[in-house]
N, C-alpha and C positions, 0 to 999 in steps of 0.2 A: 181257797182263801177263807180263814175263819174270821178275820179281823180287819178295820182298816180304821184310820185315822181323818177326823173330818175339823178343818177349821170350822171354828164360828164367827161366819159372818156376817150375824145378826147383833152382835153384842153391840154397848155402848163404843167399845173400841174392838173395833171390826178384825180378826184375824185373816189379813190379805196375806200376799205375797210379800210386802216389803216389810213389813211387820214381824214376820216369818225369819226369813232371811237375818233383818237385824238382829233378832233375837240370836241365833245360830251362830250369827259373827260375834257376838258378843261372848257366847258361854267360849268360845272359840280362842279368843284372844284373850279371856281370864285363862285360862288351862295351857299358854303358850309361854316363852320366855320374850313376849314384845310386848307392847305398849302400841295405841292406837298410830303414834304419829311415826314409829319405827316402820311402818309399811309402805312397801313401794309400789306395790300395784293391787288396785280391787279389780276382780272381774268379776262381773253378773253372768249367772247362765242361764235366768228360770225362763220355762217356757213359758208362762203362765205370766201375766204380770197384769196382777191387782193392785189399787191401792183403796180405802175407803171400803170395803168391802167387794162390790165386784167391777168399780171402775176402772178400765183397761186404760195402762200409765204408758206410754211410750217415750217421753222425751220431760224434762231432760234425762239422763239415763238411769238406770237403778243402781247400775256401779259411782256414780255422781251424787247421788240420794245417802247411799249406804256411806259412802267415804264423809261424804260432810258429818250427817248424823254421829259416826263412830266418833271423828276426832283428827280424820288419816286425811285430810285436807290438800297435803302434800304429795299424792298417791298418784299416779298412772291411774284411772280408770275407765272400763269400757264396761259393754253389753255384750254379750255372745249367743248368738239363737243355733242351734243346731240336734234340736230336738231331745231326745233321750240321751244325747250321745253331748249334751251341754258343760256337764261340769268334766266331764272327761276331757272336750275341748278346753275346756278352759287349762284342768291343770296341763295340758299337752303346750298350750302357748306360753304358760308361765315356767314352766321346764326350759323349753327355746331359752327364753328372756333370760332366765339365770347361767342355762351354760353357756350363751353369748356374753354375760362379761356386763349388762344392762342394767342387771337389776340385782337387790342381794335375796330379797325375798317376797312373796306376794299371798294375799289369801281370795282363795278362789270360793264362790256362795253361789247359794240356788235357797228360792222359795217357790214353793209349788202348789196352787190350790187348784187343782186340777178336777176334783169331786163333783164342781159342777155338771159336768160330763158324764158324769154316771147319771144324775138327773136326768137328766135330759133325754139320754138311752132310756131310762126308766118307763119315763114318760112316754116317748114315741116308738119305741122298737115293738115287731109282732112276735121272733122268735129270735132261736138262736141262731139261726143263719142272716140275722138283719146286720148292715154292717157298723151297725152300732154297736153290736155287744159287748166287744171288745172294749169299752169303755166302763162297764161296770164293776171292771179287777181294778181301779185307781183308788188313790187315796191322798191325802194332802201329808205336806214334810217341810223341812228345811234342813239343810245342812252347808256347813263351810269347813276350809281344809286349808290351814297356811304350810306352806310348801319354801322350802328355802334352801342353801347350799350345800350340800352331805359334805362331811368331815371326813367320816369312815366308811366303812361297810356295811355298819349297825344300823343304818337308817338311811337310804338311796333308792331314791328311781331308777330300776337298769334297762326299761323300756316303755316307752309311750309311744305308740304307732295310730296313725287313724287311717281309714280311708272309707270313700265315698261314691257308693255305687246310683247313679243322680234317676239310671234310669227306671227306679220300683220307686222316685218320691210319689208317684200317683198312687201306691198303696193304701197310704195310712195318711188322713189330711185331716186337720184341723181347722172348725169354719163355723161360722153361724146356721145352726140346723136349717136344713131345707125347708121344714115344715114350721118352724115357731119362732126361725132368729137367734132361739138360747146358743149359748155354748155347746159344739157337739162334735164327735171322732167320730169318720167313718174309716174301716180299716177293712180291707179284701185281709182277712184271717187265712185263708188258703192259699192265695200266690205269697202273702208274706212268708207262711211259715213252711211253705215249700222245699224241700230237702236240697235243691239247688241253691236255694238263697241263703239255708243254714248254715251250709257249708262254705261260705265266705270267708268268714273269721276264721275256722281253723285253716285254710288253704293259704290265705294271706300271712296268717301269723305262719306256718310254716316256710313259708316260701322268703319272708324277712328275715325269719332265724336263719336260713339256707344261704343266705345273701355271706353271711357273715362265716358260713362252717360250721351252724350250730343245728341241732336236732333239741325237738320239744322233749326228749325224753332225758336229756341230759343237764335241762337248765333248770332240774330241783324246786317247782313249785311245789309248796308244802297244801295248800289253798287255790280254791278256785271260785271266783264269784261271778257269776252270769248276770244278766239285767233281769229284774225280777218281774216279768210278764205272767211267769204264774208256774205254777210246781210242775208239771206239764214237760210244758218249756224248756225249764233249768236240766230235767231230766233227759229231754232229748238233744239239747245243744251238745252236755257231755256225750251221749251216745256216740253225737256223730263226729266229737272230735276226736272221741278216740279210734273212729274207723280212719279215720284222714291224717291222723298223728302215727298211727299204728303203735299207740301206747296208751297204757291205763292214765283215767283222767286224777288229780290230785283231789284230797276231799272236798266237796262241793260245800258253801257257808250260804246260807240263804235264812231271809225272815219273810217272804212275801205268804208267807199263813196267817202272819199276823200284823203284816203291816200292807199285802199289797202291792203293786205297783207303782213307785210313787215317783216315775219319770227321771229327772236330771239328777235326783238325789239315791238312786234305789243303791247302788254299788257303795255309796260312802257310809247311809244308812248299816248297810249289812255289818260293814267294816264296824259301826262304832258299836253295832251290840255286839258282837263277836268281840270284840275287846271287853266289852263294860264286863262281859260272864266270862270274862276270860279262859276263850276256848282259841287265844291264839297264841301260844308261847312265843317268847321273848326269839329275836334272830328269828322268826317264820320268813320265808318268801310268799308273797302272794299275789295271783296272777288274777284280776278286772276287765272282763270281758263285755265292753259294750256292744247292743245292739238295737239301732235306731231307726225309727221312720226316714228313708232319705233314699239308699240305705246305709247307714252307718255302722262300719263295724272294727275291728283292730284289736288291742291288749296295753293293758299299761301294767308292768308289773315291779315291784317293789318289797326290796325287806324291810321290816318292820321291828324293833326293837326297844325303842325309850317312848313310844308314844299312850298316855294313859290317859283312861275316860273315868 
């Protein structure tokens, strides 16, 4: 990681989490074909949820906050915690909701000021086997993603799957440091990133394609974006999917060099600078591989065609 991104939440107008988030849903909803009051459902996904700088908001919700402030009043809105694997839930229930016939369309967000946390590790960690360290790869984001009903082929969700392995959530936990109260992650780095536990997502994601008659090497991912833990990581995830898929992985799109880890937003993040440099040609398929403290893992994949940053 050469890079990362830091709110400021010392200014006169504090760079929080909701602050974040609104901004995101706004540049969001200018670059869409809707209007505030055209949307049917907000979903919140940040882990992290500041408001005032580092006052932790809970209630009423940040999806309730967000819809008032934009204008979407009229909205469906909820909160969704599910770690890294956040806005991926989100657009997975807002998928549900449209091909059940409920909704026409929804915008899914995430603000993330997560950086505290690396403080913190800064502050109290001895080396790099403390299980703080893992906290010094974060960085703070926002992003949002209005998701609505495919017309054609040109632009379609053809898979969103999650699941939820409950018994590694003691891996990776978020808490008031032991030693000083701040904000702080401790993560067992070694049973997480265990070649058993890697190998979750591609065994599952093949085993749903199998459901159906389908093999991973037939279903034309041009792209592949990992959760950005760190270059490391993204390198070995593909490794092992290609020993478990028994086929070469599509090209990998990653920024965590220069942006980091930045939790519920890393995969949409990737998505909007790979578009803005446009390194993703028009009809790409492209396959989002979360993977979360829980353990959370799945694919949601999609072609991509009219969408411009």
């Amino acid at each position: 990681m050469a890079e990362r991104r830091v709110a400021d939440d010392t200014a006169d107008v504090p760079e929080d989490c909701l602050m974040m988030a609104l901004s995101a849903a706004r540049e969001c909803l200018d670059r869409s074909q809707y209007a505030p009051g055209d949307i049917d459902v907000v979903i919140s996904c940040s882990i992290s949820r500041t408001t005032d700088g580092r006052r932790h908001h809970f209630e009423p919700s940040f999806a309730h906050r967000i819809a008032q402030e934009l204008g979407a009043a009229g909205a469906i809105h909820f909160d969704v915690s599910n770690a890294c694997a956040g806005m991926m839930t989100g657009v997975y229930l807002l998928d549900r909701m449209i091909r059940s016939g409920e909704v026409r369309n929804g915008l899914v967000l995430s603000g993330e000021h997560i950086t505290p946390i690396a403080f913190t590790a800064a502050r109290e960690m001895e080396d790099s086997r403390d299980p703080q360290f893992a906290s010094l790869s974060v960085g703070d984001s926002a992003a949002a993603v209005i998701v609505d009903r495919s017309v054609d082929d040109a632009d379609v969700i053809h898979d969103v799957e999650l699941m939820t392995c409950s018994e590694y959530s003691h891996l990776c936990i978020g808490m008031p440091s032991d030693e000083t109260g701040d904000l702080a992650m401790y993560t067992n780095n070694k049973m997480m990133h265990a070649e058993d536990r890697l190998s979750l997502w591609p065994t599952f994601h093949r085993d749903k394609l199998a459901e159906d008659g389908r093999q991973f090497a037939d279903e034309g991912y041009d792209f592949i974006v990992q959760h950005q833990v760190g270059s490391r990581f993204v390198d070995f995830m593909n490794k092992v999917g290609e020993g478990i898929f028994e086929a070469p992985m599509p090209q990998s799109l990653s920024v965590v060099e220069n942006f980091s880890n930045t939790a519920t937003t890393s995969h949409y993040l990737v998505l909007h600078q790979a578009l803005a440099e446009r390194r993703i040609p028009k009809g790409s398929k492209i396959l989002l591989v979360p993977a979360a403290s829980g353990v959370v893992t799945g694919f949601l994949s999609a072609t991509v065609s009219s969408l411009e940053v």
